[in-house]
N, C-alpha and C positions, 0 to 999 in steps of 0.2 A: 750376893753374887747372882747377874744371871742365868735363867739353863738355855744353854746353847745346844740344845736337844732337835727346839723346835724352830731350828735359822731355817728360814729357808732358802735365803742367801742375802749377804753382805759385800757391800762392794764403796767406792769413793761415788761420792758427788757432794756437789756444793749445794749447800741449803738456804731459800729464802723464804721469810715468811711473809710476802705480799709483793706481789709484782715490783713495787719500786725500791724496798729493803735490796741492802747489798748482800751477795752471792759469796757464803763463807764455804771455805774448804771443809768437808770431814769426810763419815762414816755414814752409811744409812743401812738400816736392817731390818728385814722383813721375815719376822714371824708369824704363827699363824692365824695370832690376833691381833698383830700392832706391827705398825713402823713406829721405829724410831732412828731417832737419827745423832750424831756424836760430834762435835767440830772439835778438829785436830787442833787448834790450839783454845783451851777451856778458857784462855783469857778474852779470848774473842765473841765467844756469842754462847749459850746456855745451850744445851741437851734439849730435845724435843720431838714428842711422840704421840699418836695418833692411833686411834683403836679401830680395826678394820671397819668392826659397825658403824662407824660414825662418818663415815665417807659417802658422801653424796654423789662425788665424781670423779670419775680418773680421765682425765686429759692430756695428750701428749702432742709434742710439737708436730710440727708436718714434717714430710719423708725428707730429708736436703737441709732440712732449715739449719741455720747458722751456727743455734744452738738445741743441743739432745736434752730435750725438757720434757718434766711430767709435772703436772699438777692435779693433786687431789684437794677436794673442796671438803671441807668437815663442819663443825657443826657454828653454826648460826655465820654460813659461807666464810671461814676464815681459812685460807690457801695456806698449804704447804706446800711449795713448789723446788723441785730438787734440778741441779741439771750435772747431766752423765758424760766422760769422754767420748762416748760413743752412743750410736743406735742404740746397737746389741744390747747394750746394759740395762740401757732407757724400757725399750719394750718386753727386758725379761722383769724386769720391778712391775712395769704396767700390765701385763700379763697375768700374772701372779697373784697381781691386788686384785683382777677382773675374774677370774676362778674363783679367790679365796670369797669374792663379793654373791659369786654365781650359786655359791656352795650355802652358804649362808642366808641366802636369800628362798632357795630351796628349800631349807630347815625351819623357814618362819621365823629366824632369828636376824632378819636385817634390821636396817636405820627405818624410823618412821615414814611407811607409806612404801617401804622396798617388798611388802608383799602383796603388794594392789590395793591396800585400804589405806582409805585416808580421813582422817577425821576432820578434815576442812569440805567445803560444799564442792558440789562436781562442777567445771570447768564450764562457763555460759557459754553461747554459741557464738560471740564476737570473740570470746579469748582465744579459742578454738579457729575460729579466722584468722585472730592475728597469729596463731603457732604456725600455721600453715604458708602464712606471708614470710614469715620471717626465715622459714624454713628455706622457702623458693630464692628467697634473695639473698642468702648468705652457705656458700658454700661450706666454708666453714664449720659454720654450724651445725649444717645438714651431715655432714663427716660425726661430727662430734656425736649428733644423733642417733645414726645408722651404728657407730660404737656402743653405745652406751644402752640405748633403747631397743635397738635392732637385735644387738646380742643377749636378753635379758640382764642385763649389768643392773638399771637403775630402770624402774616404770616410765611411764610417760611424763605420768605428775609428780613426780619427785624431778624428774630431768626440768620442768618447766619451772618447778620450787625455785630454785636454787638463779634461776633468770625470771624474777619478776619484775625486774626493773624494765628488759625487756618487754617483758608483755605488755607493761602497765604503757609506755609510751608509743607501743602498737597500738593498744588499745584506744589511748585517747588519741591520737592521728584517725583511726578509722571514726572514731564517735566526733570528731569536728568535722570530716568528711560527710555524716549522715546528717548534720546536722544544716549545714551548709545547702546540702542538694535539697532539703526539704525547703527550704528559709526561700530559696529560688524557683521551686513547683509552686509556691505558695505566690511567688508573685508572678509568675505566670500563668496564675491560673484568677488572679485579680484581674477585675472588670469595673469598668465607673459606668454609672448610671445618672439618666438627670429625670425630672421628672416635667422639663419643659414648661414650668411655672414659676423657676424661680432659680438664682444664682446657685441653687444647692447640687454637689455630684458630689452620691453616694457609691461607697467603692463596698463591692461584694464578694465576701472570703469564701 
């Protein structure tokens, strides 16, 4: 059994696990190492639980939106996404996780790379472009950011981790871009010469 010592609160919402998975009714519970989560009828979908450390991201829908949704990213990006009858619920769960993360993180006991080190190479200065780009042209994101980043929730580069796909087609959009401008300097900057002796014009790079 068990201890229900360390809830730090339990309440209804529907659980799915990947955006296009259907929305089952239960239980989710937040202790003060793990959600988990319980569907009210066990013939419908299996139990399922998440260790605070292993949260890469807490995500919640926008203020209004249709439905009261969070989604946490865990390990190798696979989404537990929950949704609440209400705000209240939604941002006391998200809340909760963004402390428990803060705390944790503080301690040197976060997810890889939650205490500023990362054992992958540091960020070149096109990827660093395109975060910047990406940043400016999606509002969205730029929210998601100023949550997560702004509030020490998650690093820079762990926030960027978890959107490499992202980056990767920022990236190659800016690198056919530089690639292009140069391919066009280069021909305008070509010159034909002749040497006035004979049918031959040599063209000069």
């Amino acid at each position: 059994m068990e201890d229900s010592s360390d809830i730090i609160l339990s309440t209804a919402a529907k659980f799915q696990n990947g955006p296009k998975a259907p929305a089952v009714p239960g239980v989710v519970t937040l202790r003060s190492g793990q959600i988990s989560w319980a569907p009210d009828d066990p013939t419908v979908a299996k139990p399922a639980s998440l260790e605070v450390t292993q949260i890469t991201a807490n995500q919640r829908s926008k203020a209004g939106a249709p439905i009261a949704m969070v989604r946490f990213v865990g390990p190798k990006g696979a989404s537990f996404i929950f949704q609440f009858p209400n705000e209240k619920e939604r941002d006391s769960i998200s809340d909760n996780v963004a402390n428990l993360l803060a705390r944790i993180k503080a301690k040197g006991k976060g997810p890889a790379g939650a205490d500023g080190e990362r054992s992958g190479p540091a960020a070149t200065p096109v990827e660093i472009a395109a975060r910047k780009t990406l940043l400016a042209s999606n509002k969205e994101l730029q929210g998601m950011y100023n949550e997560l980043v702004g509030k020490d929730v998650v690093s820079d580069d762990d926030f960027w981790a978890s959107r490499r796909h992202m980056l990767e087609a920022a990236t190659a959009k800016a690198g056919a871009g530089q690639r292009l401008g140069i391919a066009n300097t280069m021909m305008a900057t070509v010159k034909p010469t002749s040497d006035g002796r004979s049918n031959t014009v040599k063209f000069n790079l």
